[in-house]
VEXLUM-614519 format. One record per residue (C-alpha): residue in one letter; x, y, z. Coordinates in Angstrom, 2 decimals, padded with zeros to 5 digits. Layout:
residues N
> rest;x;y;z
> A;X;Y;Z
...
END
This chain:
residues 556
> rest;x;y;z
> X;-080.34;088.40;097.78
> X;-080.05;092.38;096.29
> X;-081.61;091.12;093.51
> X;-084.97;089.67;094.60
> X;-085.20;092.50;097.31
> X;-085.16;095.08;094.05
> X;-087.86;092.82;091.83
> X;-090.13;092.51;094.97
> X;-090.01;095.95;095.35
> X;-090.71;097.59;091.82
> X;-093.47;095.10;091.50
> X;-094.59;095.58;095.28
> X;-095.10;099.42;093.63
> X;-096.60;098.87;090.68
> X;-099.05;095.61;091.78
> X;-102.76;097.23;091.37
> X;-103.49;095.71;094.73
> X;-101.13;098.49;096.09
> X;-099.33;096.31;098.86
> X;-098.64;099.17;101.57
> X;-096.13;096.31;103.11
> X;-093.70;096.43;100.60
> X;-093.66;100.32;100.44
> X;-090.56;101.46;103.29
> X;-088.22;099.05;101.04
> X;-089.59;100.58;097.65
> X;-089.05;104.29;099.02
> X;-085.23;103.35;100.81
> X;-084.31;102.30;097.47
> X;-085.41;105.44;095.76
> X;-083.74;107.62;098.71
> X;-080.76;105.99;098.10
> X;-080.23;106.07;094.54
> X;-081.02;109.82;094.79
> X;-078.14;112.20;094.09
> X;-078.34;114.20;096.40
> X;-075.67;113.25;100.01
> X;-077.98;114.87;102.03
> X;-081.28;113.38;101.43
> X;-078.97;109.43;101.47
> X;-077.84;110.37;104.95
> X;-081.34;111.24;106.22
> X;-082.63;108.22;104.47
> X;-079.81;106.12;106.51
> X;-080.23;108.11;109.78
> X;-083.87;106.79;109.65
> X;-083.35;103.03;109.25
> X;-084.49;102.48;112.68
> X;-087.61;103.78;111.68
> X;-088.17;102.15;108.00
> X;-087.04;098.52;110.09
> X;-089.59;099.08;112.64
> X;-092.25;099.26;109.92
> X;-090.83;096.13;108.26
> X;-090.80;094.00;111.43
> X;-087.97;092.33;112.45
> X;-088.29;089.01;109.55
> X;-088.47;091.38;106.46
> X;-085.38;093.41;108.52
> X;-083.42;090.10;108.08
> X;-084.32;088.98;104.76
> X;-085.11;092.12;102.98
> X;-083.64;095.17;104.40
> X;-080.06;093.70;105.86
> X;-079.45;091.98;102.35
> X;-080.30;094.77;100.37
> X;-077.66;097.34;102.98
> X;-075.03;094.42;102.65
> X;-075.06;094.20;098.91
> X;-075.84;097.85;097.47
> X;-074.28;100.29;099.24
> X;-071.28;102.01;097.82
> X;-071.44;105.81;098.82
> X;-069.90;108.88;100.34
> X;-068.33;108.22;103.80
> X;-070.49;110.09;105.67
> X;-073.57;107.70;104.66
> X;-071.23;104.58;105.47
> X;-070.54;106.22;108.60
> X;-073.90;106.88;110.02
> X;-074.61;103.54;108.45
> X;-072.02;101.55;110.71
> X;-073.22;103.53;113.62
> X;-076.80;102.61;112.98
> X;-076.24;099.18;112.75
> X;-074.96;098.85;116.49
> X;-078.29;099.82;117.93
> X;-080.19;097.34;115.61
> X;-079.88;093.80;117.77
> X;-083.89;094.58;118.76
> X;-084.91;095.46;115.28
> X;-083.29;091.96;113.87
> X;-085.38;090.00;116.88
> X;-082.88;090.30;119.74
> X;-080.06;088.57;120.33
> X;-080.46;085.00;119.04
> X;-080.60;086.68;115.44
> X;-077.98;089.27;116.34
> X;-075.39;087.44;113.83
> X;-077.69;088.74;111.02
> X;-076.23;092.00;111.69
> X;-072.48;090.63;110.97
> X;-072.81;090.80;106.86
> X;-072.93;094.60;106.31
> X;-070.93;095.45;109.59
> X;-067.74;093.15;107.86
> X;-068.00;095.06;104.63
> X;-068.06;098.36;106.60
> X;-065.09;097.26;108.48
> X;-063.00;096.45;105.15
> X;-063.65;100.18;103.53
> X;-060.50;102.85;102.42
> X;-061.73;105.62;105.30
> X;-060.56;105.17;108.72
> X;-063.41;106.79;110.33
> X;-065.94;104.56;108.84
> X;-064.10;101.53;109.43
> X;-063.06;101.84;113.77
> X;-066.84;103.18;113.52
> X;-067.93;099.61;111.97
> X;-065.36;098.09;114.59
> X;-066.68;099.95;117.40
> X;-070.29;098.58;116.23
> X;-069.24;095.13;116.37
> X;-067.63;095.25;119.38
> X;-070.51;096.53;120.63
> X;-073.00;093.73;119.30
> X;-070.22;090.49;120.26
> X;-071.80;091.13;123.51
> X;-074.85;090.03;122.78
> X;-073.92;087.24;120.49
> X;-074.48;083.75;123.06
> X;-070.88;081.44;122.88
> X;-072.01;079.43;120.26
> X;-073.20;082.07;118.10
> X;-069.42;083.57;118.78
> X;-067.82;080.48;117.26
> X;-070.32;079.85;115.07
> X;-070.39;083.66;113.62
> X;-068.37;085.98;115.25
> X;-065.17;084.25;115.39
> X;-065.07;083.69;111.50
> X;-065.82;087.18;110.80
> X;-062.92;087.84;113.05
> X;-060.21;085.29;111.31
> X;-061.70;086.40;107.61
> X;-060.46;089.86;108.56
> X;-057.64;088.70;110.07
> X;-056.65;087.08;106.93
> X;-057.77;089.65;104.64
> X;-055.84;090.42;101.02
> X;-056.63;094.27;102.13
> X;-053.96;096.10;105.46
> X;-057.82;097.76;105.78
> X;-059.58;094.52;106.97
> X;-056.55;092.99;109.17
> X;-056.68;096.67;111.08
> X;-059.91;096.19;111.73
> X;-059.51;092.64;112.76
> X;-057.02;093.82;115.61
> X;-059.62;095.51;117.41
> X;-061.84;092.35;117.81
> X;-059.82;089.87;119.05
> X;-060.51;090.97;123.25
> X;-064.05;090.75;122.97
> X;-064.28;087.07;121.71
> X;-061.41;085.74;123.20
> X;-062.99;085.22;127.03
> X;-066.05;083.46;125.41
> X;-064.78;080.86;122.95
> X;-063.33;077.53;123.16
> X;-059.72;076.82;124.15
> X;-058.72;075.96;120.31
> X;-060.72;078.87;119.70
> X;-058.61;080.88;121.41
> X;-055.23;079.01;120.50
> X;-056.56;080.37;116.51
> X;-057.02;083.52;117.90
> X;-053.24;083.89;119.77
> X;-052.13;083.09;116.40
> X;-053.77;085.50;114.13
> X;-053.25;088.23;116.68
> X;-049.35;087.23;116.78
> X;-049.44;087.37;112.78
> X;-050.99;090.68;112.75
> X;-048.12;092.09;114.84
> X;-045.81;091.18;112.25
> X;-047.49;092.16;109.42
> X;-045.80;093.76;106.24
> X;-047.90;096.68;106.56
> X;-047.00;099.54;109.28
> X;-050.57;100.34;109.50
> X;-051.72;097.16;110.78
> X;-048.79;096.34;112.99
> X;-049.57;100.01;114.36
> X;-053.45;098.58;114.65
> X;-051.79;095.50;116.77
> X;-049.75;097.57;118.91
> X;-052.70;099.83;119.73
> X;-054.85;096.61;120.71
> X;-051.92;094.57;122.60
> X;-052.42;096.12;126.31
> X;-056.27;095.27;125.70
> X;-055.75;091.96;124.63
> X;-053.17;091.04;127.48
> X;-055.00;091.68;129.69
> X;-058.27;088.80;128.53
> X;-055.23;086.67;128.21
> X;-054.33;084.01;130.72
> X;-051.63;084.85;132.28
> X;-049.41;081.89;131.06
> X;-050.12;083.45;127.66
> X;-049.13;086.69;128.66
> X;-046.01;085.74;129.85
> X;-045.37;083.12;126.73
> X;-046.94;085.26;123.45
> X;-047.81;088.85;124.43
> X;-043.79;089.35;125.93
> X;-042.60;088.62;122.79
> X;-044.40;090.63;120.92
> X;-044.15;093.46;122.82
> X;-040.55;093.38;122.72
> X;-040.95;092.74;118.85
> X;-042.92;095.86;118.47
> X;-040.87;098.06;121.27
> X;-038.12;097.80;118.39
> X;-040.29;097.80;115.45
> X;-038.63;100.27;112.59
> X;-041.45;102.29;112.33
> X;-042.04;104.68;115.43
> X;-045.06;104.95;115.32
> X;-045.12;101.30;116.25
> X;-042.66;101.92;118.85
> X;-044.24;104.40;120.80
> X;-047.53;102.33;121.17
> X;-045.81;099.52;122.60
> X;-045.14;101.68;125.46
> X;-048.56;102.38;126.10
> X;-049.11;098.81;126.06
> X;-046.36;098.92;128.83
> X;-048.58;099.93;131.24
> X;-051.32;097.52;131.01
> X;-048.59;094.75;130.62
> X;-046.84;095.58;133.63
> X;-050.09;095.71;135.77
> X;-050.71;091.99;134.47
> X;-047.39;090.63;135.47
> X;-046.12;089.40;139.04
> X;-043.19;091.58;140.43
> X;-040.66;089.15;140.00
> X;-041.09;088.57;136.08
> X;-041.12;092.54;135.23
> X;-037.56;093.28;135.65
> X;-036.53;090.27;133.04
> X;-039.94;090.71;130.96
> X;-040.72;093.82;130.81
> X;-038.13;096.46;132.06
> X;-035.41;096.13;129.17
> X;-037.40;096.88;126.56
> X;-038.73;099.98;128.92
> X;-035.41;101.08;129.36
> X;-034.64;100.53;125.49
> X;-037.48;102.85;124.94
> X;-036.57;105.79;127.16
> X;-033.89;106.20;125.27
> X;-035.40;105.74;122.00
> X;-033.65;107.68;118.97
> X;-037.32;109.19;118.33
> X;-038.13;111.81;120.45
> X;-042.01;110.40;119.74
> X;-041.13;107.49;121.70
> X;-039.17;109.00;124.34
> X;-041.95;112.17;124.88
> X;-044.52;108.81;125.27
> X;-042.41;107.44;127.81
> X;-042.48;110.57;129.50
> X;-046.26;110.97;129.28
> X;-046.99;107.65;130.85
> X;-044.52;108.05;133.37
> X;-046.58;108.01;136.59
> X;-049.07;105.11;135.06
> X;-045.37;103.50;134.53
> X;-044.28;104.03;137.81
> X;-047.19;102.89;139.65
> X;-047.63;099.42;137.48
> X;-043.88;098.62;138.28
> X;-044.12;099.57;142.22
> X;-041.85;101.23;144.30
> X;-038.31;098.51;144.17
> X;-037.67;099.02;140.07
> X;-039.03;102.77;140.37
> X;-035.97;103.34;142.68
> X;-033.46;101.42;140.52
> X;-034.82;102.08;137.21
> X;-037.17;104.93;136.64
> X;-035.24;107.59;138.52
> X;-032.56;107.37;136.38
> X;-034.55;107.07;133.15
> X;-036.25;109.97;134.67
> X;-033.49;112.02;134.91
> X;-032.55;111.34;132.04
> X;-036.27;112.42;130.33
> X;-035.79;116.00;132.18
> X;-032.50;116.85;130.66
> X;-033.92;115.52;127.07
> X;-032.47;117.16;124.42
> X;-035.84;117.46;122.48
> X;-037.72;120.63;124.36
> X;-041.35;118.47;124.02
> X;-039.73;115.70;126.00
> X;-038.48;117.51;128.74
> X;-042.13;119.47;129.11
> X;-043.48;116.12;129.24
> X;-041.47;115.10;132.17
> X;-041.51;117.85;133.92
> X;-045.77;117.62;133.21
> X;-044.85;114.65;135.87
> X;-042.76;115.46;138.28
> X;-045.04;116.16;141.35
> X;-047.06;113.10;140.66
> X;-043.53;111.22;140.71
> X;-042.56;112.55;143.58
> X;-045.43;112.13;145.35
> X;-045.38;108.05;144.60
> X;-042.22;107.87;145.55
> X;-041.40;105.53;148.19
> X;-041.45;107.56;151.76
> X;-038.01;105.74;153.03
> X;-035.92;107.22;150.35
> X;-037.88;110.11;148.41
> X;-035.93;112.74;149.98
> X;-032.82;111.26;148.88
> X;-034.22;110.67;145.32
> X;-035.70;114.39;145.13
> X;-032.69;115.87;146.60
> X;-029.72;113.64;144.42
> X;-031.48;112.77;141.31
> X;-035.01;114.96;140.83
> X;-033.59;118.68;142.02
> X;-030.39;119.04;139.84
> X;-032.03;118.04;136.95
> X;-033.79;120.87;136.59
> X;-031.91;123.18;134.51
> X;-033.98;123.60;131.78
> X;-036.69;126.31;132.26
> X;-039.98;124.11;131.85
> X;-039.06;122.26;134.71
> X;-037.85;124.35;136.81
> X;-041.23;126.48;136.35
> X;-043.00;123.55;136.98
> X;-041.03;122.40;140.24
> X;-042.04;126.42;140.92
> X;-045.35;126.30;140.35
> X;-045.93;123.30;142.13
> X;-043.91;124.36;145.14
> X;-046.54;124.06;148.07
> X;-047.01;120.54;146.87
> X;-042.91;120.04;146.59
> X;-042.81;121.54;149.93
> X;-044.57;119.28;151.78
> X;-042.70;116.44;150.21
> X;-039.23;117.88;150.52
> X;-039.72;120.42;153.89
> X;-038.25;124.31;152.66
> X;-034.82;124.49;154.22
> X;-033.59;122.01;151.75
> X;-035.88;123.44;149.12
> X;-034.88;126.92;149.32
> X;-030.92;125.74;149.01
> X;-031.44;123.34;145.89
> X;-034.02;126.64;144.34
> X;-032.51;129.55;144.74
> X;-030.55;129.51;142.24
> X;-032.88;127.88;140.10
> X;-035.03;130.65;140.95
> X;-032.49;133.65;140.65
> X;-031.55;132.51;137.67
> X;-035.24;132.11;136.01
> X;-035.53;135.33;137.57
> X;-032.96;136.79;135.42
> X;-033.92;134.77;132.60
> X;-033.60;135.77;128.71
> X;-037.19;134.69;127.67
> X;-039.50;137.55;129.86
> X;-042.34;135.16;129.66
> X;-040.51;132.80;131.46
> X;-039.18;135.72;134.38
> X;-043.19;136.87;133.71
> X;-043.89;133.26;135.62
> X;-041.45;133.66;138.07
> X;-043.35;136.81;139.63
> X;-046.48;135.19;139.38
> X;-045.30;132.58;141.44
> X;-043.28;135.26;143.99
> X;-046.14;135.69;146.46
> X;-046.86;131.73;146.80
> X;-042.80;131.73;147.22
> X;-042.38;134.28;150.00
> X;-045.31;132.89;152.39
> X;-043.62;129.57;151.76
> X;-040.33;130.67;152.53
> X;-040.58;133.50;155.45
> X;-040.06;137.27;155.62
> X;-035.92;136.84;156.99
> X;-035.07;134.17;153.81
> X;-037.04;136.23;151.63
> X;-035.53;139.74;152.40
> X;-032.04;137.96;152.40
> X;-032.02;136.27;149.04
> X;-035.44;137.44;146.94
> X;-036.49;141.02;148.08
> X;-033.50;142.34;145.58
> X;-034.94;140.76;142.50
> X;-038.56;141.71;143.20
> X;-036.95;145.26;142.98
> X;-034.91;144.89;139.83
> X;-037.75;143.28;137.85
> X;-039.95;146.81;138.47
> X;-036.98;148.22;136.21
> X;-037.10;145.39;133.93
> X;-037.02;146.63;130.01
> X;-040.57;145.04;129.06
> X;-043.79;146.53;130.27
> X;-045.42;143.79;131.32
> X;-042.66;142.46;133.76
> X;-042.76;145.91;135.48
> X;-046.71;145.65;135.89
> X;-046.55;142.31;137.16
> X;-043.60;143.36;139.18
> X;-046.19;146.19;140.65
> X;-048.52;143.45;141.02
> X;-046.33;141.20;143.17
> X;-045.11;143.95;145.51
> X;-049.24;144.25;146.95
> X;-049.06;140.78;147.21
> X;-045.82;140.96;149.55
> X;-047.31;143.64;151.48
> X;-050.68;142.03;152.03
> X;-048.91;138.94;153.37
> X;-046.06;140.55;155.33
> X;-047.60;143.82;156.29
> X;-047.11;147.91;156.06
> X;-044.53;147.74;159.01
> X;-042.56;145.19;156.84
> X;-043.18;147.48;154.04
> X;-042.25;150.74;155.49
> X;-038.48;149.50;155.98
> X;-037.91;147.19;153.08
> X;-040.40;148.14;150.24
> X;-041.13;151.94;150.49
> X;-037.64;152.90;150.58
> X;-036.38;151.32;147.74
> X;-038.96;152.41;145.70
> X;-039.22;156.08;146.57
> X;-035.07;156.36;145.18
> X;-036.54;155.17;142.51
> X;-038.41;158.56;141.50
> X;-035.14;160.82;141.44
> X;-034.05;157.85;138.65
> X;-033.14;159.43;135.47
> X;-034.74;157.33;133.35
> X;-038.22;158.40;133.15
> X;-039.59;155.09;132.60
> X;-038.43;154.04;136.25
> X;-039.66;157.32;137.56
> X;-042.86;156.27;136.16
> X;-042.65;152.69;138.24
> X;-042.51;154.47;141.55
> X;-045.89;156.20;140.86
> X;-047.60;152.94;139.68
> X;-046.15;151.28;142.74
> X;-047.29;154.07;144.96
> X;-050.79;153.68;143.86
> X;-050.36;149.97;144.55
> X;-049.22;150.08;147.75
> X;-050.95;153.25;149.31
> X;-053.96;151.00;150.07
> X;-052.28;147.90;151.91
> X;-049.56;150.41;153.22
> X;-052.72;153.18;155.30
> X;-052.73;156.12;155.86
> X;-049.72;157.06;157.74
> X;-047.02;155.20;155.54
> X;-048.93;156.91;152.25
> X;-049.55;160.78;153.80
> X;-045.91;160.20;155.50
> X;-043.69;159.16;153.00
> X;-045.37;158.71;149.82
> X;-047.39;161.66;148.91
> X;-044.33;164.05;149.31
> X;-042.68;162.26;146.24
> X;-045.79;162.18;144.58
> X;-046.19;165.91;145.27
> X;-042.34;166.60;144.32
> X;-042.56;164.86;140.88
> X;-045.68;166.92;139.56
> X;-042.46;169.00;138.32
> X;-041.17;166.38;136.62
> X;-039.72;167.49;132.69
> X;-041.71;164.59;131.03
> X;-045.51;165.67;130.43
> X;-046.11;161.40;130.60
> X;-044.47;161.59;134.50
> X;-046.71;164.59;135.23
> X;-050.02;163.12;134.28
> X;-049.11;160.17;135.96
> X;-048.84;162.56;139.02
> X;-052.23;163.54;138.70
> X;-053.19;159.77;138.12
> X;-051.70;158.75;141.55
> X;-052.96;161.41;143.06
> X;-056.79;160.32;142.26
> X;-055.97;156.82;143.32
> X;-054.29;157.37;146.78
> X;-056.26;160.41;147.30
> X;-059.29;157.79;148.98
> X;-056.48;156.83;151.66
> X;-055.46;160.39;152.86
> X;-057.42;162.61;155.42
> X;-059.27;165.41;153.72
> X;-057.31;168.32;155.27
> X;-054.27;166.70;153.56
> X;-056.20;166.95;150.38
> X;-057.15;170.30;150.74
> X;-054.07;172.04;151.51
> X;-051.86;169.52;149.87
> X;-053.19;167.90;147.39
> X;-055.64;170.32;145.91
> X;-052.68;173.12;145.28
> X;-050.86;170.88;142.83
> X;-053.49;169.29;141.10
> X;-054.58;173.12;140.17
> X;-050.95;173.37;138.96
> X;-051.48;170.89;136.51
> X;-055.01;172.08;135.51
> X;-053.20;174.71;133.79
> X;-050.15;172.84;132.61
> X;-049.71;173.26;128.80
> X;-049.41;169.61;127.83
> X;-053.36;168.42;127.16
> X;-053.20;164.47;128.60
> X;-052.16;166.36;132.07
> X;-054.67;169.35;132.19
> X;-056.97;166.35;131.52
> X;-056.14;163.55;134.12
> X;-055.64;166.75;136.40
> X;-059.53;167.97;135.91
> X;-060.42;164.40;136.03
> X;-058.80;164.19;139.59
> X;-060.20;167.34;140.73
> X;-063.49;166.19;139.85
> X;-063.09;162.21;141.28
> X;-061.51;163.63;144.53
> X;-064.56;166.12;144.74
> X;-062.04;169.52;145.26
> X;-063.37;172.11;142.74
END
């Protein structure tokens, strides 16, 4: 006991004989009365150590009773405590002794703190392993029904998470005792442990024989899919998925898929966003017949959610869910029940983003009919982050699509976004349009591009006058030499008498960045004239970014 493990030591200190034996006990003790947290968790952190210099007997009959019986402290020394513990089954003389270890792992797994106590749980799991059959009726298995039983919701939680690892390796009353303390658990009084029993029931299915499955673990899933609390709830559907996998085809649609379908459309969005998280782990446990007649519909139903989280979640899933679709009818599916869903923005963007994958499962002349008007209308959509993704995705779009369907229905809103009212849209817009060119080339851009955005420079809003020069300078480079000396430099050249001393420097901005692509005659008698003009203009930002360009282009 505590007791004689304190006398032995004091005396063990003060005998005149000075018994070195007794001294690791004798100094623990002192460490951890001390007041100080710090110095108690070292003390702990090193029990390894102080055990090894016991030897594994005075481990079991001095050190184990004194940890069982004296420690109260701060949860971070009962935490690296429980921890410890599970690496201790050598220092206690291997496995035939490893049941020593069980006394000061229960406590541990009956304290207030969470951490501490799924910490002690995790130990224990750890150590069943190495406890032989016997020594799991014996030992284990009691530890396991006195926490089960416990006055305190903070021992039967921790009971729920040991019930898997004895059950395989006891006796078949054994586990009959252990069916019925799990089923007890799972309707507990407390929320907390029912939650505990959810959490564990997919884990303990699946040790189960399936007879039991099918007889205790259906119920109480179902019990627990419509448990008050949701955070009860929404476990059960995680335990869905092991369930399901456990179950022979035929039994899921009576067993399994009402309560499934009960919990799609929970009233908690909690439950319905968990639904939609597990969706693809759903859909592949229940194979390919009840996907078709059940999930697509609760799937639909999960992308028009009203709850915004639930309908991110969902859409999270959609090219995994249309990938495992069955090959005979996921057209159909994707086409009637997937694409019109999607008129809320997240999933639309993600349909979008994922569009070479989508592509390949739904081929693009179908594609581009359900999208386009998903796409216009993201395009034109309130949120600019949302139109911000839309351009990002534009490139990826038009090599998917083709240069005639994209001039037809997209090349119009690639040029209204470089007008758009935020900055960023019109950059991005700029972006996109180098993109296009370096994927349908300069010809391509000389008739469709160029045009539209030189009428952009006699534009009386300065800001859009501004666009044509950044898109100039984007362009000049994929567009050569010809296109840029041709048609571009002229309105560059024409503008450096623009009214607005922000368009001029601009000018003399462009002019440094395309001047690279044109011949150096061109910069000498064209080129050079003008940015002299603005050398000497009175505003300060253009005589600047005009002597910069001088200087870059090498033409003083």
């Amino acid at each position: 006991s505590a007791g004689s493990c304190h006398s032995v030591s004091s005396s063990g200190m003060a005998g005149a004989d000075g018994d070195d034996s007794l001294y690791p006990i004798a100094v623990l003790i002192d460490e951890l009365r001390n007041e100080d947290v710090q110095l108690r968790l070292n003390s702990i952190k090193k029990l390894s150590t102080i055990a090894l210099a016991l030897g594994v007997e005075r481990t079991r009959t001095e050190l184990l009773p004194f940890l069982t019986d004296t420690i109260y402290d701060e949860d971070e020394v009962l935490l690296a405590l429980a921890e410890q513990l599970g690496n201790f089954t050598m220092l206690v003389g291997g496995p035939e002794y490893v049941h020593c270890l069980l006394p000061p792992l229960e406590s541990l797994a009956t304290v207030e703190e969470t951490v501490v106590r799924d910490k002690a749980v995790e130990s224990l799991r750890k150590i069943s392993h190495e406890h032989s059959p016997v020594d799991l009726e014996v030992h284990f298995e009691p530890l396991v029904k006195r926490l089960a039983s416990g006055d305190w919701f903070t021992s039967r939680t921790s009971a729920c998470g040991l019930f898997s690892v004895c059950y395989p390796r006891v006796s078949s009353t054994v586990k009959a005792e252990i069916r019925q303390h799990f089923r007890n658990l799972c309707s507990d009084d407390t929320p907390m442990v029912r939650r505990a029993a959810a959490s564990k029931l997919g884990e303990f299915a699946k040790v189960l024989e399936l007879e039991y499955v099918k007889s205790d673990i259906i119920s109480l899933f179902t019990a627990l899919a419509s448990d008050e609390q949701d955070s009860v709830r929404l476990l059960a559907v995680e335990a869905c998925v092991s369930i399901a996998t456990l179950l022979p085809q035929e039994d899921l649609e009576t067993l399994v898929m009402p309560t499934l379908r009960q919990a799609a459309e929970d009233k908690s969005w909690r439950v319905r966003y968990m639904v939609a998280d597990k969706f693809s782990e759903l859909q592949k446990a229940v194979g390919p017949e009840i996907t078709k007649n059940d999930l697509v519909p609760a799937f639909q139903n999960l992308l028009k959610d009203c709850e915004a989280e639930v309908r991110a979640a969902a859409a999270n899933k959609v090219k995994e869910f249309c990938e495992n679709l069955p090959e005979d009818s996921r057209e159909t599916i994707i086409m009637t029940h997937i694409l019109p869903c999607v008129k809320c923005p997240e999933v639309r963007l993600n349909i979008i983003s994922n569009l070479d994958c989508v592509n390949e499962v739904i081929g693009i002349r179908q594609l581009s009919q359900s999208l386009l008007p998903a796409i216009v209308e993201l395009a034109e959509d309130a949120k600019w982050r949302v139109r911000l993704a839309i351009i990002e995705y534009m490139p990826l779009l038009a090599g998917q699509l083709g240069v005639e369907f994209f001039d037809e229905k997209l090349n119009s809103l690639c040029m209204a976004w470089l007008v758009d009212h935020v900055y960023a849209i019109r950059e991005a817009a700029t972006c996109n349009l180098t993109k296009l060119v370096e994927k349908f080339g300069a010809e391509w851009a000389q008739n469709t591009i160029v045009p539209k955005v030189l009428g952009m420079a006699n534009d009386p809003n300065y800001l859009h006058r501004m666009t044509t020069l950044f898109c100039i300078n984007a362009l000049s480079e994929a567009c050569g030499q010809e296109i840029t000396t041709k048609h571009m430099l002229p309105v560059v050249l024409k503008m450096s008498n623009d009214q607005v001393a922000n368009v001029r420097f601009n000018v003399a901005k462009s002019l440094q960045k395309i001047g690279p692509v044109l011949d150096s005659n061109c910069l000498q008698t064209e080129v050079k004239p003008v940015l002299e003009k603005l050398a000497a203009d009175q505003d300060i930002d253009v005589k600047y970014f005009a002597q910069e360009a001088i200087s870059v282009l090498a033409l003083a």
